[in-house]
PDB file as gemmi writes it, atoms N, CA and C in Angstrom:
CRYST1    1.000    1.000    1.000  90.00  90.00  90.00 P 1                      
ATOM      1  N   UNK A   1      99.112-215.386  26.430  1.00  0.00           N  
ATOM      2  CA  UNK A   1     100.180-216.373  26.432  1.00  0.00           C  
ATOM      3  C   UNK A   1     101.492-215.683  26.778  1.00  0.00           C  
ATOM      4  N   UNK A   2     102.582-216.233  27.439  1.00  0.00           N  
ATOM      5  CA  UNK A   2     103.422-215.534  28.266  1.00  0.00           C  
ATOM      6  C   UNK A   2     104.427-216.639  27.627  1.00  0.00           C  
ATOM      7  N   UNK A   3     105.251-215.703  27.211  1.00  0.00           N  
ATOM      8  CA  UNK A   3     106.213-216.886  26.073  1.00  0.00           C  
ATOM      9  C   UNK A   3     107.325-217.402  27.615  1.00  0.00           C  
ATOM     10  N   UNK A   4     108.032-216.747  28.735  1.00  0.00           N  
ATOM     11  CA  UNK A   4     108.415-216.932  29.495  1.00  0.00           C  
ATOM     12  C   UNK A   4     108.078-218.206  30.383  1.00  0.00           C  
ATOM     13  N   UNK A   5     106.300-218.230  30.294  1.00  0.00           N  
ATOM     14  CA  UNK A   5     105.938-219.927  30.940  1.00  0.00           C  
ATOM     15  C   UNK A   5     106.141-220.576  30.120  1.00  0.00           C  
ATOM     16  N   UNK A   6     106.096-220.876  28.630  1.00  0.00           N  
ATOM     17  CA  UNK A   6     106.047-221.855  27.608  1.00  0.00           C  
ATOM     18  C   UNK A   6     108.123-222.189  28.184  1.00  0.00           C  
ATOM     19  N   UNK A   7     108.713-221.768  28.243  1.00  0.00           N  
ATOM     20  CA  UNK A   7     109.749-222.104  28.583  1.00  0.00           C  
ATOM     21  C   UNK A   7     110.100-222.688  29.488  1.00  0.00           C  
ATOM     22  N   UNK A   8     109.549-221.951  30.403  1.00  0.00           N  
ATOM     23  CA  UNK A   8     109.777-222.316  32.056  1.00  0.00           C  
ATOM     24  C   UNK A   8     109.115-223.924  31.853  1.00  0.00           C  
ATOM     25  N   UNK A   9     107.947-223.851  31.009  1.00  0.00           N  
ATOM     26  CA  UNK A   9     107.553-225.512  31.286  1.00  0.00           C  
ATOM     27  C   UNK A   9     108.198-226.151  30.247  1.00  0.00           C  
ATOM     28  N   UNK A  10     108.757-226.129  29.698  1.00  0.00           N  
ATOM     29  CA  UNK A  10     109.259-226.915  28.826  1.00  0.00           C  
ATOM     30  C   UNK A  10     111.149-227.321  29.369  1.00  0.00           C  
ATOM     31  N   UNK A  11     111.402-226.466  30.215  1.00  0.00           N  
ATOM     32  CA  UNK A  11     112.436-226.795  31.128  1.00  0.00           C  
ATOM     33  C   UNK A  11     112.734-227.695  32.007  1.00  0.00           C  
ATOM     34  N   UNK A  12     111.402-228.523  32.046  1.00  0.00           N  
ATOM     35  CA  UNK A  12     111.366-229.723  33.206  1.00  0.00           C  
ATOM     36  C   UNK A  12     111.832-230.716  32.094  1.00  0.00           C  
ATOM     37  N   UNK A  13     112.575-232.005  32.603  1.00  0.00           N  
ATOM     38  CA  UNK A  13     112.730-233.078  32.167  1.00  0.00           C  
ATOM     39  C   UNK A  13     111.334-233.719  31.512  1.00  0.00           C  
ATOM     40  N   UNK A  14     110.552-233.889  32.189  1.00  0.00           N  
ATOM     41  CA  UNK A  14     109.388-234.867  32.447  1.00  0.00           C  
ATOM     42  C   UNK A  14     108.136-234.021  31.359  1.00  0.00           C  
ATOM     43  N   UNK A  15     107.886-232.824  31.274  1.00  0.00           N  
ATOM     44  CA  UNK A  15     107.150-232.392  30.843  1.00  0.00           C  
ATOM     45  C   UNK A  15     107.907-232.129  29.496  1.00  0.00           C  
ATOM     46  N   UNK A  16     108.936-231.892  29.172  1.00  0.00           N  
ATOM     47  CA  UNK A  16     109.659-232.131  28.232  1.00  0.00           C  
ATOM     48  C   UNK A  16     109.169-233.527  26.620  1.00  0.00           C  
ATOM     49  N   UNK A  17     109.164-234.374  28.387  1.00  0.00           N  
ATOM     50  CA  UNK A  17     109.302-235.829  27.624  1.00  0.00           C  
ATOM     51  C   UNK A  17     107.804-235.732  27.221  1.00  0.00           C  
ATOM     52  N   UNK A  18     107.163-235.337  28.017  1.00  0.00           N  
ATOM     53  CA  UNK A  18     105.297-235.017  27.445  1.00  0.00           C  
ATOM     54  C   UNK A  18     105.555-234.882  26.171  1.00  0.00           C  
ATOM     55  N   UNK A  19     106.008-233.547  26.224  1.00  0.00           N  
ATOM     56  CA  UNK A  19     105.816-233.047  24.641  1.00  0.00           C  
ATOM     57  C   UNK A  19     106.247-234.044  23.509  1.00  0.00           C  
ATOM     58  N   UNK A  20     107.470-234.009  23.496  1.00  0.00           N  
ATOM     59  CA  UNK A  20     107.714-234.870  22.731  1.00  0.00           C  
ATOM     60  C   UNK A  20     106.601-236.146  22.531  1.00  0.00           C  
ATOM     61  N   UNK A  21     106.425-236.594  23.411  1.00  0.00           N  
ATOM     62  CA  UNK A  21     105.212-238.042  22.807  1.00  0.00           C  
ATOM     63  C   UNK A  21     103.796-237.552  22.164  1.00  0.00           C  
ATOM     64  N   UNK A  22     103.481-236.731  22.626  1.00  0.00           N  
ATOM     65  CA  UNK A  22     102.525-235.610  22.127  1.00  0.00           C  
ATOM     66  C   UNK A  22     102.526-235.370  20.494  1.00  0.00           C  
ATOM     67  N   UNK A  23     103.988-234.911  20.097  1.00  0.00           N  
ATOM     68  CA  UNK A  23     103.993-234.278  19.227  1.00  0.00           C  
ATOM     69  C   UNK A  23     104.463-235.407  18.245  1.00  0.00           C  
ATOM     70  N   UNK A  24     104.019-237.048  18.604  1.00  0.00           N  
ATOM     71  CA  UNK A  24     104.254-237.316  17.746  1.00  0.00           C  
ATOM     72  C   UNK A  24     103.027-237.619  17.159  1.00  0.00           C  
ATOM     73  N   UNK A  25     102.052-237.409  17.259  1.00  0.00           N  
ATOM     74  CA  UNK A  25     100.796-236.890  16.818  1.00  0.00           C  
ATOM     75  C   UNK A  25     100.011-238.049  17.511  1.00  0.00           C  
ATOM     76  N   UNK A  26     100.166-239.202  18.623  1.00  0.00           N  
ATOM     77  CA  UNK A  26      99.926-239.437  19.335  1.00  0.00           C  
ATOM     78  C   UNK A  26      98.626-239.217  20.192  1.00  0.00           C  
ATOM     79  N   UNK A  27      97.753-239.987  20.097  1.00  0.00           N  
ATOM     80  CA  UNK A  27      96.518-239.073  21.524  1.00  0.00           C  
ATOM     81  C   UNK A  27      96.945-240.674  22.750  1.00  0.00           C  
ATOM     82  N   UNK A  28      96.913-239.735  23.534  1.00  0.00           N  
ATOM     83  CA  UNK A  28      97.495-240.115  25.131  1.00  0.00           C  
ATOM     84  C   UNK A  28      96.584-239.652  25.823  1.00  0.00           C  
ATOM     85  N   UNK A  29      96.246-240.479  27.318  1.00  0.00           N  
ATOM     86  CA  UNK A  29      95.293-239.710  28.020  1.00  0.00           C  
ATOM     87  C   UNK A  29      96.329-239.677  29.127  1.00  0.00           C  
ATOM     88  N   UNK A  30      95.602-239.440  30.398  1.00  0.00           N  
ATOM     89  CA  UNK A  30      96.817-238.836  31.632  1.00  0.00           C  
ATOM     90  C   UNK A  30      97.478-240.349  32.345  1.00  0.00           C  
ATOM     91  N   UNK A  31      96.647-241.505  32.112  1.00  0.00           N  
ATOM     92  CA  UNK A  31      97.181-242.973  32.436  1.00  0.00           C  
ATOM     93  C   UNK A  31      97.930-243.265  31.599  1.00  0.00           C  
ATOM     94  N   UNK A  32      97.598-243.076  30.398  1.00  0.00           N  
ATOM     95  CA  UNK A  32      99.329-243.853  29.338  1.00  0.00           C  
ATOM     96  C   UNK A  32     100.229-242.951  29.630  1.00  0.00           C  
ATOM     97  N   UNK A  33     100.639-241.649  29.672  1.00  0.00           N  
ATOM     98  CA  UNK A  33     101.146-240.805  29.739  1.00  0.00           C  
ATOM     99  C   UNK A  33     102.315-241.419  31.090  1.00  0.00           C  
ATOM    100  N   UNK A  34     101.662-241.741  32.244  1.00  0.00           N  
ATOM    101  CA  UNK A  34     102.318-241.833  33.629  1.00  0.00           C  
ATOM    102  C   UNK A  34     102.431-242.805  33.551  1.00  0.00           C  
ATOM    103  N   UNK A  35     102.006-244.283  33.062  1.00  0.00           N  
ATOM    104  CA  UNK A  35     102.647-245.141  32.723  1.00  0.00           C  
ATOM    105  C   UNK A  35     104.109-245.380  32.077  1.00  0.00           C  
ATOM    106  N   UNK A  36     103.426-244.772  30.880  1.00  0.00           N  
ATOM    107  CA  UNK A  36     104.960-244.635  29.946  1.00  0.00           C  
ATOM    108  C   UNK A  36     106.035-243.866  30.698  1.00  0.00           C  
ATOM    109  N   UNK A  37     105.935-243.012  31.243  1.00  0.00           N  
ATOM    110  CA  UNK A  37     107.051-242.108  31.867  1.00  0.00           C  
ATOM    111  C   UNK A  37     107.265-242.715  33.491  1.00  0.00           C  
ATOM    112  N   UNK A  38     106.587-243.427  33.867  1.00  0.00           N  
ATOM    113  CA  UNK A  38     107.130-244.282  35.043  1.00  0.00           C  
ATOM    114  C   UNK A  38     106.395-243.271  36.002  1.00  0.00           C  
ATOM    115  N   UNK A  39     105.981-242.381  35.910  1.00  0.00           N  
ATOM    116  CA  UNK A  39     105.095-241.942  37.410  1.00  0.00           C  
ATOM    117  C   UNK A  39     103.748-241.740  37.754  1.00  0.00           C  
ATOM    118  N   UNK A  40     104.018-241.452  38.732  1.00  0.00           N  
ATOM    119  CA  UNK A  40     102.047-241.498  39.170  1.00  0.00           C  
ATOM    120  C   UNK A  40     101.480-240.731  38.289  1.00  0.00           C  
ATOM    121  N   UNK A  41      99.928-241.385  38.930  1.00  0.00           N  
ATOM    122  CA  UNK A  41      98.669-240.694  38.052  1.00  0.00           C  
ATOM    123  C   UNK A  41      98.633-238.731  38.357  1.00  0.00           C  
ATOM    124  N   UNK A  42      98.915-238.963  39.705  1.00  0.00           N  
ATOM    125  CA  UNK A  42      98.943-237.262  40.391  1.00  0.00           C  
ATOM    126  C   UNK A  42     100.108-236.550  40.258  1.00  0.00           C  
ATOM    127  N   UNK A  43     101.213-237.463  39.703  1.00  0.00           N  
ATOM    128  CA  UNK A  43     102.525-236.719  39.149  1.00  0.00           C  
ATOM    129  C   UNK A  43     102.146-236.101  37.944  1.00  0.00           C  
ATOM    130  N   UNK A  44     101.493-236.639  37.478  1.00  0.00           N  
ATOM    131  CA  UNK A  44     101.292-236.593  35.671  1.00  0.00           C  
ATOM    132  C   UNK A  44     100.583-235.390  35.550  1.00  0.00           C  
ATOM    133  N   UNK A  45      99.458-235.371  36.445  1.00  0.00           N  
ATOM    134  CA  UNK A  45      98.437-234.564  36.215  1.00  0.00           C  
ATOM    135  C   UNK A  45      98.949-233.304  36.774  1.00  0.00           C  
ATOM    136  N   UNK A  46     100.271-233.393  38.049  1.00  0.00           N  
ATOM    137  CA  UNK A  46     100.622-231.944  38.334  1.00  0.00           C  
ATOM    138  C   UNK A  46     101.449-231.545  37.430  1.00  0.00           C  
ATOM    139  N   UNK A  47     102.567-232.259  36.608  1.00  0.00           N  
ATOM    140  CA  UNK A  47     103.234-231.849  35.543  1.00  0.00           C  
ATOM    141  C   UNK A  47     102.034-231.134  34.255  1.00  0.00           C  
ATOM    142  N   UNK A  48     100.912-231.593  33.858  1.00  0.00           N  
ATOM    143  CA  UNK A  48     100.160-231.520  32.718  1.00  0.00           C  
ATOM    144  C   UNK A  48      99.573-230.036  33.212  1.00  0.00           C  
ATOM    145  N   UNK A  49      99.338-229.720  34.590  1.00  0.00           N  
ATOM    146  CA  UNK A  49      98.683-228.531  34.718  1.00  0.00           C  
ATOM    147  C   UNK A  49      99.631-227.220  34.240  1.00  0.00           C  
ATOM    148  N   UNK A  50     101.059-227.565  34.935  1.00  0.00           N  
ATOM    149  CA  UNK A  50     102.369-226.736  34.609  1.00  0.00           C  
ATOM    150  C   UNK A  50     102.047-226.452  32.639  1.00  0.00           C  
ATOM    151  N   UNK A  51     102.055-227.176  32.194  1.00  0.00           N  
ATOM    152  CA  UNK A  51     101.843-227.210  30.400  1.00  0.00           C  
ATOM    153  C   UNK A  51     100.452-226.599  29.979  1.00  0.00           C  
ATOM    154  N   UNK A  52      99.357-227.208  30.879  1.00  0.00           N  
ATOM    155  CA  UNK A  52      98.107-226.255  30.746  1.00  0.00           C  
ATOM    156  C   UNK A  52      98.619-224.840  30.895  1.00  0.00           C  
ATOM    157  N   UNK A  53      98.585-224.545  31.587  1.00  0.00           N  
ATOM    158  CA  UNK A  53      99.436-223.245  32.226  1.00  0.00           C  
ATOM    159  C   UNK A  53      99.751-221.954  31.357  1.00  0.00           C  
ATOM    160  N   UNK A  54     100.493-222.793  30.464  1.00  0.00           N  
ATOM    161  CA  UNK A  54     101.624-222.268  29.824  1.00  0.00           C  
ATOM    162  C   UNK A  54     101.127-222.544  28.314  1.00  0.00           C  
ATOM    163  N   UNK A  55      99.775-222.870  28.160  1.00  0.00           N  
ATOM    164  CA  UNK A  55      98.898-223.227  27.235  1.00  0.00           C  
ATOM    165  C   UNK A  55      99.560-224.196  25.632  1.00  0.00           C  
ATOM    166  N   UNK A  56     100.452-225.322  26.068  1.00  0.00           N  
ATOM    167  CA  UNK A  56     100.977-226.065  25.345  1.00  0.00           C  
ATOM    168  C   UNK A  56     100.297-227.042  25.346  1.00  0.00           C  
ATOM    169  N   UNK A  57      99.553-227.901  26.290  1.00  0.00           N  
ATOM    170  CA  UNK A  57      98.559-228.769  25.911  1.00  0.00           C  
ATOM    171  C   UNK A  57      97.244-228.792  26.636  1.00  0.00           C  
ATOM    172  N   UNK A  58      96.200-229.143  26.092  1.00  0.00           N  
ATOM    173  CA  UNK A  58      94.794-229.087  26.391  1.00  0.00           C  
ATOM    174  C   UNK A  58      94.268-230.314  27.429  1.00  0.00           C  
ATOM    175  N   UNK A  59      93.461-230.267  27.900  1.00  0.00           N  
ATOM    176  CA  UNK A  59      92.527-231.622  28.597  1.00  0.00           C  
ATOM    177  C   UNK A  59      91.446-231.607  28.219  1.00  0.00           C  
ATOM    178  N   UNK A  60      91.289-232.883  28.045  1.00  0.00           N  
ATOM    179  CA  UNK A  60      89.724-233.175  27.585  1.00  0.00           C  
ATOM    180  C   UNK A  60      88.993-234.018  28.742  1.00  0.00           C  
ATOM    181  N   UNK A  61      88.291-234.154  29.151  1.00  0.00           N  
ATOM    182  CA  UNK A  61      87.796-235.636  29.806  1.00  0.00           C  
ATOM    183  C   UNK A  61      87.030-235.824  28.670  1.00  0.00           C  
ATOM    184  N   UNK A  62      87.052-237.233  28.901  1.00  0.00           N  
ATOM    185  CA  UNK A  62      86.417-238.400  28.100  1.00  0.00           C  
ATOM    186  C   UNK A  62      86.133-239.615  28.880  1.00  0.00           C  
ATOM    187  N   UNK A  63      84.990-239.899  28.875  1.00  0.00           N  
ATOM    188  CA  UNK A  63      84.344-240.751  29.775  1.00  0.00           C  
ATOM    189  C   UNK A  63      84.869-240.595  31.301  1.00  0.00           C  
ATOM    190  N   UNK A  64      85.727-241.684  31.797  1.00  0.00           N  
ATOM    191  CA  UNK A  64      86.335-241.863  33.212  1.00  0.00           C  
ATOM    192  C   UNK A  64      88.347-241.156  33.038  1.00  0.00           C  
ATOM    193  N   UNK A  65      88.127-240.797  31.778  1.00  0.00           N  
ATOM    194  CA  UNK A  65      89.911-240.520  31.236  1.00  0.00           C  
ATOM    195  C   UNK A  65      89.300-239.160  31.110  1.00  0.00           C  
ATOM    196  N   UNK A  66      90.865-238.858  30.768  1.00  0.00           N  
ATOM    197  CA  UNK A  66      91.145-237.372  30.688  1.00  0.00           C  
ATOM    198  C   UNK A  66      92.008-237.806  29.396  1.00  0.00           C  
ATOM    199  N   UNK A  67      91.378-237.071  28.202  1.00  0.00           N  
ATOM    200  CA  UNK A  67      92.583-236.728  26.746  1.00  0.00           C  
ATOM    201  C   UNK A  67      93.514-235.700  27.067  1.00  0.00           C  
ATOM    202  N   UNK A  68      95.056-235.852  26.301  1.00  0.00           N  
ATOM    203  CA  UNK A  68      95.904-235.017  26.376  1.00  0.00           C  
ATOM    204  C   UNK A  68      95.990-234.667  25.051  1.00  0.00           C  
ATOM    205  N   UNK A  69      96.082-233.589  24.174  1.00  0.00           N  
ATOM    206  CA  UNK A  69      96.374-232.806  22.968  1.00  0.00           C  
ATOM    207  C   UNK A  69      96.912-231.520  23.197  1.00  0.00           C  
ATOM    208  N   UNK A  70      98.238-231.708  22.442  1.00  0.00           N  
ATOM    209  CA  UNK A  70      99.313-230.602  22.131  1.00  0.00           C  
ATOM    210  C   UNK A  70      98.644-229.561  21.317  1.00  0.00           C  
ATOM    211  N   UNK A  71      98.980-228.060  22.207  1.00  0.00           N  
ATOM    212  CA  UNK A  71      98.577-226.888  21.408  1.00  0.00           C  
ATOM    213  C   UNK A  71      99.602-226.234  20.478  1.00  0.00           C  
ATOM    214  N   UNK A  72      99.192-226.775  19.524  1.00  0.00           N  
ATOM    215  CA  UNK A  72     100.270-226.412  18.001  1.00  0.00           C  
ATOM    216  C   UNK A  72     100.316-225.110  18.344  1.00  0.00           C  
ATOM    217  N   UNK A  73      99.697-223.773  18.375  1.00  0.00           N  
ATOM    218  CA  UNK A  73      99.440-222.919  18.029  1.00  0.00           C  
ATOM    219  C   UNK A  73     100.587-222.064  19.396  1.00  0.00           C  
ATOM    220  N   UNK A  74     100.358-222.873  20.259  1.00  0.00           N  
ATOM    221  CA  UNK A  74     101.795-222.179  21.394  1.00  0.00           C  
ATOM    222  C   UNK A  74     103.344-222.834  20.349  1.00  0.00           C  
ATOM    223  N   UNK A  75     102.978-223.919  20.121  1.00  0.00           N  
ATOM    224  CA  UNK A  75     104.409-224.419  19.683  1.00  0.00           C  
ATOM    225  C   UNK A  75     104.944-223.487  18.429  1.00  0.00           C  
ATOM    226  N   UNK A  76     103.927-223.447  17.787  1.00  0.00           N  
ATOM    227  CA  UNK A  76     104.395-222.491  16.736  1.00  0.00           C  
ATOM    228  C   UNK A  76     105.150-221.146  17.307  1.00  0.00           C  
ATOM    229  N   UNK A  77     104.439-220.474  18.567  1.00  0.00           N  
ATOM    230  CA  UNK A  77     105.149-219.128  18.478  1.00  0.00           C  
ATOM    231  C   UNK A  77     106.167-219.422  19.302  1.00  0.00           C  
ATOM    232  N   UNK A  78     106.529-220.703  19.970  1.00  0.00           N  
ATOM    233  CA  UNK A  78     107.920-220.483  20.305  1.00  0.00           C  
ATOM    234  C   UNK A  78     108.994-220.681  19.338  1.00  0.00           C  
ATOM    235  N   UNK A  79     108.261-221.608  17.884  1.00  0.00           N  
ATOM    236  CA  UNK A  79     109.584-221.840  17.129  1.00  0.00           C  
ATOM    237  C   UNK A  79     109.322-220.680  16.270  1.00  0.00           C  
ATOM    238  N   UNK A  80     108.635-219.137  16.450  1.00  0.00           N  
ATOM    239  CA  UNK A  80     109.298-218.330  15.511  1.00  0.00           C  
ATOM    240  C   UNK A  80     109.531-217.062  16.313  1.00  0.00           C  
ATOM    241  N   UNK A  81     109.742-217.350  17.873  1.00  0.00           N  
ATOM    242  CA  UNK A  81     110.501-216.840  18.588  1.00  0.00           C  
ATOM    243  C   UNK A  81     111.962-216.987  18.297  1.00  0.00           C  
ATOM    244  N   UNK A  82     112.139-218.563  18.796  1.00  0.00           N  
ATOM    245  CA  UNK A  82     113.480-218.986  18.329  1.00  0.00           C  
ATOM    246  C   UNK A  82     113.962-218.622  17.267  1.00  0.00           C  
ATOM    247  N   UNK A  83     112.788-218.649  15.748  1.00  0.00           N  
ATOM    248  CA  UNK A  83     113.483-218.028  14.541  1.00  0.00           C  
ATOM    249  C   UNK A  83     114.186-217.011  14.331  1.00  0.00           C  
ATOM    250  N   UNK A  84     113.805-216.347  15.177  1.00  0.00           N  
ATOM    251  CA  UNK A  84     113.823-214.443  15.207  1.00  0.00           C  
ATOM    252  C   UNK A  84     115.580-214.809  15.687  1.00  0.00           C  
ATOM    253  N   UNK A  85     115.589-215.344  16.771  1.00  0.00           N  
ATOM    254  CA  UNK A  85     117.091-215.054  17.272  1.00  0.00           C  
ATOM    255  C   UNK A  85     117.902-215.895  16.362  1.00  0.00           C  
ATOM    256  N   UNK A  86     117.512-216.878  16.053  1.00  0.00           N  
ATOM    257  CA  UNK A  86     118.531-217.174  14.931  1.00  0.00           C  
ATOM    258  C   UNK A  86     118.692-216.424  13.564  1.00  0.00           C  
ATOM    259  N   UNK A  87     117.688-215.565  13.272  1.00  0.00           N  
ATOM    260  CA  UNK A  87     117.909-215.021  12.102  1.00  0.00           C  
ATOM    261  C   UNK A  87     118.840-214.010  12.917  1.00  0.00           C  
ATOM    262  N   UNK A  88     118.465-213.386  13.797  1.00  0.00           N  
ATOM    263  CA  UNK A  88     119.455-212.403  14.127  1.00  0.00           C  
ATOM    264  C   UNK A  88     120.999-212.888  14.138  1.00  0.00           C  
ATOM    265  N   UNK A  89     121.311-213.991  15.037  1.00  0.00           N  
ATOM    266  CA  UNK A  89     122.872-214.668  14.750  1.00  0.00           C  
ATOM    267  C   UNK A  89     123.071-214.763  13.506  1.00  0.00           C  
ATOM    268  N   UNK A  90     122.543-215.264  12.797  1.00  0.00           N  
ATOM    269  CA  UNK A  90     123.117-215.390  11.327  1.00  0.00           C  
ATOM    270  C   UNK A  90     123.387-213.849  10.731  1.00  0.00           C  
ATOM    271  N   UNK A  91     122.904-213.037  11.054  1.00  0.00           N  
ATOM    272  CA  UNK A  91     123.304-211.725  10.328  1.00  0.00           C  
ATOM    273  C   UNK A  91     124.349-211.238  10.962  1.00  0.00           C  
ATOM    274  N   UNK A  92     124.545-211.680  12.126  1.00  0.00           N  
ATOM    275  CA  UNK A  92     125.911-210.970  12.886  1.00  0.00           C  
ATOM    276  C   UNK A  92     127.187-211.472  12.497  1.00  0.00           C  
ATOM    277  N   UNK A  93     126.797-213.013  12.185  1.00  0.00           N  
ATOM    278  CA  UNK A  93     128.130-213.735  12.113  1.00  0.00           C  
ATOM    279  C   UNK A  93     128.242-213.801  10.593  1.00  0.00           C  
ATOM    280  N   UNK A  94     127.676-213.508   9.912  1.00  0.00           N  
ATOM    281  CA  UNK A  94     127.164-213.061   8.067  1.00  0.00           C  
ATOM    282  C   UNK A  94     128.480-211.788   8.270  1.00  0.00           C  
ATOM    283  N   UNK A  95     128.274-211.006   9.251  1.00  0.00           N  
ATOM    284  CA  UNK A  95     128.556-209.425   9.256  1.00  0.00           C  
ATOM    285  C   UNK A  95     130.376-209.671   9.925  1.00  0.00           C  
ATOM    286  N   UNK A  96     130.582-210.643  10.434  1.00  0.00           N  
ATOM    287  CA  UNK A  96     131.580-210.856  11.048  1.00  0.00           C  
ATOM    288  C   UNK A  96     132.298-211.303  10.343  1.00  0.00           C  
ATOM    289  N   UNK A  97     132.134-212.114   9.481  1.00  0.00           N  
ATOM    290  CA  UNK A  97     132.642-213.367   8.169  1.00  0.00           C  
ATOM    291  C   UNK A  97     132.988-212.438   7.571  1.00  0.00           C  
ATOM    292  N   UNK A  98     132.507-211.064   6.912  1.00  0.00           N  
ATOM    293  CA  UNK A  98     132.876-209.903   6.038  1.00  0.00           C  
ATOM    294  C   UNK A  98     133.563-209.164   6.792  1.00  0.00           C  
ATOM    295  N   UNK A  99     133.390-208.646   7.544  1.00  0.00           N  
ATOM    296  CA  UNK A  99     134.387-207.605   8.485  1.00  0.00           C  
ATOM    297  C   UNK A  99     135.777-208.702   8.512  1.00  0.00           C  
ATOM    298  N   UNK A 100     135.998-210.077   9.033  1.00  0.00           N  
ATOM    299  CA  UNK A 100     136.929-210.687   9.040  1.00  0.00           C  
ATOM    300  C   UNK A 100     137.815-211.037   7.776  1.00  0.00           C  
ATOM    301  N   UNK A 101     136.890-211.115   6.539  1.00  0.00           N  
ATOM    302  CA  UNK A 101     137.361-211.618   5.406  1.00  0.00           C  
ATOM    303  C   UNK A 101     137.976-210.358   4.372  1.00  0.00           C  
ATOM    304  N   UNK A 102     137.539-209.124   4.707  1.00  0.00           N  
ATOM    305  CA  UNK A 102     138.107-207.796   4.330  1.00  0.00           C  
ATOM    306  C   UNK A 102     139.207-207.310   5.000  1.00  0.00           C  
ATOM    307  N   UNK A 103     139.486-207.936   6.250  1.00  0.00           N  
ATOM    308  CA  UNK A 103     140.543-207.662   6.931  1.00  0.00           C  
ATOM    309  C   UNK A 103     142.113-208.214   6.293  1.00  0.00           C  
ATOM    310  N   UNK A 104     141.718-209.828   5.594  1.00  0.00           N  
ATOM    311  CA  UNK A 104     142.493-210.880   5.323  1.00  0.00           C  
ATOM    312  C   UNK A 104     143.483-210.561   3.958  1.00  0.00           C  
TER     313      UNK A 104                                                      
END                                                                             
């Protein structure tokens, strides 16, 4: 997993909006999906490969459909990617607040 694609795909508008409906625990196949978001069936499915990709959501076929399910397990390590840098800001500006407030 390449934390750099999980970004890169999550940078599109549209695949964006995937997630989000996804994650609202939602099962969607690749027709509600392009419905709801207003574009084609082959839009959908080239946006969904970008997210395959980048291993944020899975495909299933099922019968004549294709299931869409969000991979928790990417989402997780981007939000304790993100954690990491916010814990880091908070210690700087923790460190700044004291350096500033010893100055005063």
């Amino acid at each position: 997993m390449n934390e750099a694609n999980i970004y890169k795909a999550l940078g599109d508008s549209t695949r964006l909006e995937m997630i989000k409906r996804l994650a609202n625990g939602e099962n969607y196949t690749i027709g509600e999906l392009s419905t709801d978001l207003g574009i084609t069936r082959q839009g959908a499915r080239k946006q969904l490969q970008v997210l395959v990709s980048a291993h944020l959501v899975r495909l299933t076929p099922q019968g004549r459909e294709t299931q869409v399910n969000l991979e928790l397990s990417t989402l997780t390590t981007a939000k304790q990617f993100i954690a990491t840098i916010e814990q880091q800001w908070d210690q700087r500006l923790a460190a700044l607040k004291n350096f500033a407030e010893s100055k005063s």
